[in-house]
N, C-alpha and C positions, 0 to 999 in steps of 0.2 A: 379166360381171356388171353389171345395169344398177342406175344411180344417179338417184334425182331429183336435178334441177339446182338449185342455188340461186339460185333465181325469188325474186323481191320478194314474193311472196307469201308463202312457205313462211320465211322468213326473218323474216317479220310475226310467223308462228305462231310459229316456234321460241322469236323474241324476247317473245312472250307468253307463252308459258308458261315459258319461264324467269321470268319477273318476278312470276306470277301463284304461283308454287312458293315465290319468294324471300316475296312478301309472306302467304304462311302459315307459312313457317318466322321470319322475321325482322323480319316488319309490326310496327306499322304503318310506312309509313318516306314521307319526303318524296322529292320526282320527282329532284332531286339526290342523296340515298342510294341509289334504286334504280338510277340511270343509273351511280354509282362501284360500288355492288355485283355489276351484270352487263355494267359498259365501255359503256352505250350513250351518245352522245351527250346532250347535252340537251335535243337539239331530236327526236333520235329516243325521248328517256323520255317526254316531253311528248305527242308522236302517240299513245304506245302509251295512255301514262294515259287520253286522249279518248276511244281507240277502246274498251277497256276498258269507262269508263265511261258510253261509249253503250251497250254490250253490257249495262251493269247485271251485271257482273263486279266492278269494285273503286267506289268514292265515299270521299268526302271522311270523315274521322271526326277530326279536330281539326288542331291547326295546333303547329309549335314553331318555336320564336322562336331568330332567327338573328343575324348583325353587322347590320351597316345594314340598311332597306327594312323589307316588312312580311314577317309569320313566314310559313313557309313551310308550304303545305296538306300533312298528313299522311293517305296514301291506305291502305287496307285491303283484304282482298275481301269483297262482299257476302257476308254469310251466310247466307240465304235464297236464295242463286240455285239453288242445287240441294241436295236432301236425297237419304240413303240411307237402307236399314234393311235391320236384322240380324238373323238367326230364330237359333236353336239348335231344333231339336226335336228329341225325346228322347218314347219311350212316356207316360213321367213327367208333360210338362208343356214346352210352347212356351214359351218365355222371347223376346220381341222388344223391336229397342231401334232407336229413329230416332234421326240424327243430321244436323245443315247439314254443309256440303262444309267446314266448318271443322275438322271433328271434334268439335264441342261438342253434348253431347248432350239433343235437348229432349221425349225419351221414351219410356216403358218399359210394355211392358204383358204377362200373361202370362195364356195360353189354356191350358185343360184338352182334351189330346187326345183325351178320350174323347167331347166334344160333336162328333165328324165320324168317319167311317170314309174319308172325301174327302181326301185331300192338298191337294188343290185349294183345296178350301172351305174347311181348317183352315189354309192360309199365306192366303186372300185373307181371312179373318176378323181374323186376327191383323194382317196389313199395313191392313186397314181401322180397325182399333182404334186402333194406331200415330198413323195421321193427322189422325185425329179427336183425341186424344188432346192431340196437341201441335200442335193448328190448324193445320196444314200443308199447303197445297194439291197432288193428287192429283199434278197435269202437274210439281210441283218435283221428285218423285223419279226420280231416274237411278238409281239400282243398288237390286236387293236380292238379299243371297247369305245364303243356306239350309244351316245346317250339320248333318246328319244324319248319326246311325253307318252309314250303308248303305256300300258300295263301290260308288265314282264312277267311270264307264268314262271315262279321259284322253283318250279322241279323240273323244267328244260332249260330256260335262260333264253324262250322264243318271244317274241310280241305273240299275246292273246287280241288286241286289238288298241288301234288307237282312234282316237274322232279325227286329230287335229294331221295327223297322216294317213289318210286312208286307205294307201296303197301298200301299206306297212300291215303284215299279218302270218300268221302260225308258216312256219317254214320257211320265211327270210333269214335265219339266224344259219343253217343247214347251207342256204342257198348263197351266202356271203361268205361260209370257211370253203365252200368249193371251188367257188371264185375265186379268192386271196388264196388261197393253199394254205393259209395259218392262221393261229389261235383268233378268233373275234369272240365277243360278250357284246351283249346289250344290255343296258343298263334302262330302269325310270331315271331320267333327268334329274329328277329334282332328289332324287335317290345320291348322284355324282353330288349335285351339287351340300348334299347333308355333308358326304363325306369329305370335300373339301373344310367345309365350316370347320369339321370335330379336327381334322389334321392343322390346317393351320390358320382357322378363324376366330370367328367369336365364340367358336364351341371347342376352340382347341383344349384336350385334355377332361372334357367334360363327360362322363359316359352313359348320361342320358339325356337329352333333351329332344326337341321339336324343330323342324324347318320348316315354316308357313311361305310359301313362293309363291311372289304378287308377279307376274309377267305382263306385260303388254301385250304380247302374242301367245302365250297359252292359258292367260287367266288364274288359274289359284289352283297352289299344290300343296303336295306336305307329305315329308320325309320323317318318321319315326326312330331314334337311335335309342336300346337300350341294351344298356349290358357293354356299349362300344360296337355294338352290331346293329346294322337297318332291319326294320322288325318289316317285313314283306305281304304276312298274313299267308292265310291258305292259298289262295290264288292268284296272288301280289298283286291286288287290289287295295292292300291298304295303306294307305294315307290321301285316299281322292276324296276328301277333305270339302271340293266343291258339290258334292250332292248332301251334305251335312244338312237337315234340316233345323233350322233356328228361326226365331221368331222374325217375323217381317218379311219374310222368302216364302215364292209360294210353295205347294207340294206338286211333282206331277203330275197328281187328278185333279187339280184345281187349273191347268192350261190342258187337259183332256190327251194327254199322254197315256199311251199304254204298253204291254209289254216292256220286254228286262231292257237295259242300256245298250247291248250291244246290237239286237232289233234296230235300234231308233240310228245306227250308224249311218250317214247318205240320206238323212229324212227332211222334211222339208223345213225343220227345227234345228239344224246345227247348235244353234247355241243352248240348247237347253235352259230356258233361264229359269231354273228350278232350284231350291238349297241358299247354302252359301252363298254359291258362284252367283245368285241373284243379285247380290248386297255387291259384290264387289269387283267382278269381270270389268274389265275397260270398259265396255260401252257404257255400263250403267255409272261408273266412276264420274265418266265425263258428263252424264247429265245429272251426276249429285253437283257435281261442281259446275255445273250451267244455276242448277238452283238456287248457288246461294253469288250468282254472279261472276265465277271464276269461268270464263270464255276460255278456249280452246277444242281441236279437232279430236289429241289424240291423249290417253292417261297418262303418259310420262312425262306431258307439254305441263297438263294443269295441276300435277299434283306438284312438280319442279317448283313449276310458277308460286300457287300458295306458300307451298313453303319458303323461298324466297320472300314474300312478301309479308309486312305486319299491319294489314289492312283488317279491319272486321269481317269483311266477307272471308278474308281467304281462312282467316281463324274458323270460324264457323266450318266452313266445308272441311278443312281439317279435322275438327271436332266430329262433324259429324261422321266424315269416311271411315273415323278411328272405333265410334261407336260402331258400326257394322262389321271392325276387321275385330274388336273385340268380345264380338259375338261367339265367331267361330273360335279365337285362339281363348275363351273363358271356357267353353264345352269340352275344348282339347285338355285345357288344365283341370277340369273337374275328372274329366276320366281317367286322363294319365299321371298326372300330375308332377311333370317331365322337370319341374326347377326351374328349366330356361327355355323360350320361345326364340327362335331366329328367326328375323322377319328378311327374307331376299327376294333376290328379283331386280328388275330394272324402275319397278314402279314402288317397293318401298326403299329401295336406295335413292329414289327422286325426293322421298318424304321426306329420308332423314330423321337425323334426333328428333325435330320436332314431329315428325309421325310418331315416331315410337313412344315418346313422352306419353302421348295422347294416349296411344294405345295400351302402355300402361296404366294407366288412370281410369281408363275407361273397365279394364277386364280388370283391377282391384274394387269397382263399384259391385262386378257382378258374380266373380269367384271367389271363393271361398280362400285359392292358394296361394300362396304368396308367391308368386312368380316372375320370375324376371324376364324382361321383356329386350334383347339385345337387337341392332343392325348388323345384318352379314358383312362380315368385312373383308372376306376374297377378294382382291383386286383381278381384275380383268373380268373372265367369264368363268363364271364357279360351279356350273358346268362340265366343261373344257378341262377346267384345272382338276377335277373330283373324277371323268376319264382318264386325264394322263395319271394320277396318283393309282388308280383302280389296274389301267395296265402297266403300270412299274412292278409293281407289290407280283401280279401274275409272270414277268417276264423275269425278275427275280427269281422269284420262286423255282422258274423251269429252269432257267443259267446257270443259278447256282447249285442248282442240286443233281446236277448231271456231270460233274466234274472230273469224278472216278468211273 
């Protein structure tokens, strides 16, 4: 097995990007902090700080006062030396967000997908907005990653096909780095939004669990983490979780469906109400909860409302919605048997503890594993937030390793 050699050169890099990691996790720090923090001599922290800050990588941002002599300069990393940005799209509504290579975020802007039938046009309009937005010049962005419900083929990183975009398909991804001129990724959605959870949610630190995502507009997903890594499957098909079959869902030969799933794209069936996604898509949500008398048009209206409320009906539809979500999350714990379930989305953060409650109770009547059953706790769009994390980590990567 062959090894690079440790050249002077590679040892430059290694030692900057260790230093250049330490000073966003632990900055600002002076040239003797950084040299005891990564053991580099003084005279080899001092080269690096120069060459750095010829790079226009780290500068001076104040000074602290030491024993004798004068205080000692306190270095950072430039914050402007490279930005990323982050899409979520969704049928609904582009939500995009830039950020500096710091993570600090200097802007947010959101596009209506009906103004393009372009994929193209609607990520180069929204990444144009972005920039303008938060004055950010074009050549500073190094990454943008794209997070869509479509399923993402693992061995290009293209959409294979989405239902809920259907203008989204193999060669968009080619067709977006020719337009931008730079790095893009597209992500499964709910893939972002796992990664958010494990970095700084309810799965932070955890290195295997489950992401079950209840959405109002895409219906039911789920993201698999083992090992600290999204488990993708051969085709990155796996975690479409809504074709799960379980009891009380029909099969597709019982609504006279035929041929594979991507066939049935544009068919006069959209919704597929086949599987899981039977038990628990919006529409059907809202006519469990018409059943047991919880009124409303839309799944986030009446699952809110229940929850809220400590009436018997709204208990009951509770009861009941949590039996049909711990259908699915009992199969997934029989198979995987992940420890921990995160339940996200817009419609179980309407639940709430008392969805989850439930829904633990419900999937301990029927699995075997002793699983714990948590709410996402991302604040804002965890989504958005598991894009910007996804292209930090890449813009890193390339910044800092090009130093020498």
């Amino acid at each position: 097995m062959s090894q690079r050699p440790g050249t002077p050169r590679l040892l430059r890099q290694l030692n900057d990007r260790a230093a250049l990691e330490l000073l966003l996790s632990a900055g600002p720090l002076t040239r003797t902090q950084l040299g005891t923090r990564t053991g580099l001599s003084k005279v080899t922290a001092s080269q690096l700080l120069a060459r750095l800050e010829e790079r226009d990588l780290v500068r001076v941002v104040g000074s602290q006062a030491g024993g004798r002599g004068p205080n000692a300069a306190l270095y950072a990393v430039v914050p402007e030396s490279a930005y990323v940005a982050a899409l979520d799209v969704s049928a609904r509504c582009v939500t995009a967000t830039i950020a500096d290579i710091t993570g600090r975020i200097v802007g947010d802007v959101s596009v209506d997908p009906s103004s393009s039938d372009d994929p193209v046009a609607l990520v180069h309009t929204a990444v144009m907005r972005l920039v303008e937005t938060a004055e950010v010049p074009l050549d500073r962005l190094r990454a943008c990653v794209i997070g869509t419900p479509g399923v993402v083929d693992p061995r290009t990183g293209d959409i294979r096909f989405s239902f809920d975009l259907i203008s989204w398909h193999e060669g968009i991804l080619e067709a977006l780095r020719t337009d931008l001129k730079r790095s893009v990724m597209i992500e499964n959605d709910v893939n972002l939004a796992a990664l958010a959870e494990h970095a700084e949610g309810a799965a932070a630190g955890v290195p295997e669990f489950v992401l079950i995502w209840l959405s109002a507009a895409g219906g039911v997903g789920m993201s698999t983490m083992i090992g600290g890594r999204i488990h993708r499957g051969r085709s990155g098909g796996a975690g479409e979780i809504g074709y799960l079959p379980v009891p009380g869902a029909p099969m597709p030969g019982d609504l006279g469906l035929s041929g594979d799933y991507e066939s049935l794209r544009g068919g006069v069936d959209q919704d597929l109400p086949h599987g899981f996604q039977a038990l628990v898509k919006s529409g059907r949500v809202v006519g469990l909860a018409a059943e047991h008398g919880v009124e409303g048009g839309d799944v986030v209206e009446v699952v809110r409302s229940a929850a809220a409320s400590d009436t018997p009906e709204a208990d009951a539809f509770l009861d009941a919605f949590a039996e049909r979500l711990a259908r699915g999350v009992a199969a997934v714990s029989v198979i995987l048997d992940p420890g921990l379930v995160v339940l996200g989305g817009d419609v179980a953060r309407a639940g709430g503890a008392k969805l989850v409650e439930r829904v633990q109770q419900a999937t301990a009547r029927i699995a075997p594993n002793a699983t714990e059953i948590a709410l996402g706790s991302v604040e804002g769009g965890p989504v958005v937030r598991g894009a910007l994390l996804h292209a930090l980590e890449h813009a890193r990567d390339e910044v800092f390793s090009s130093t020498v």
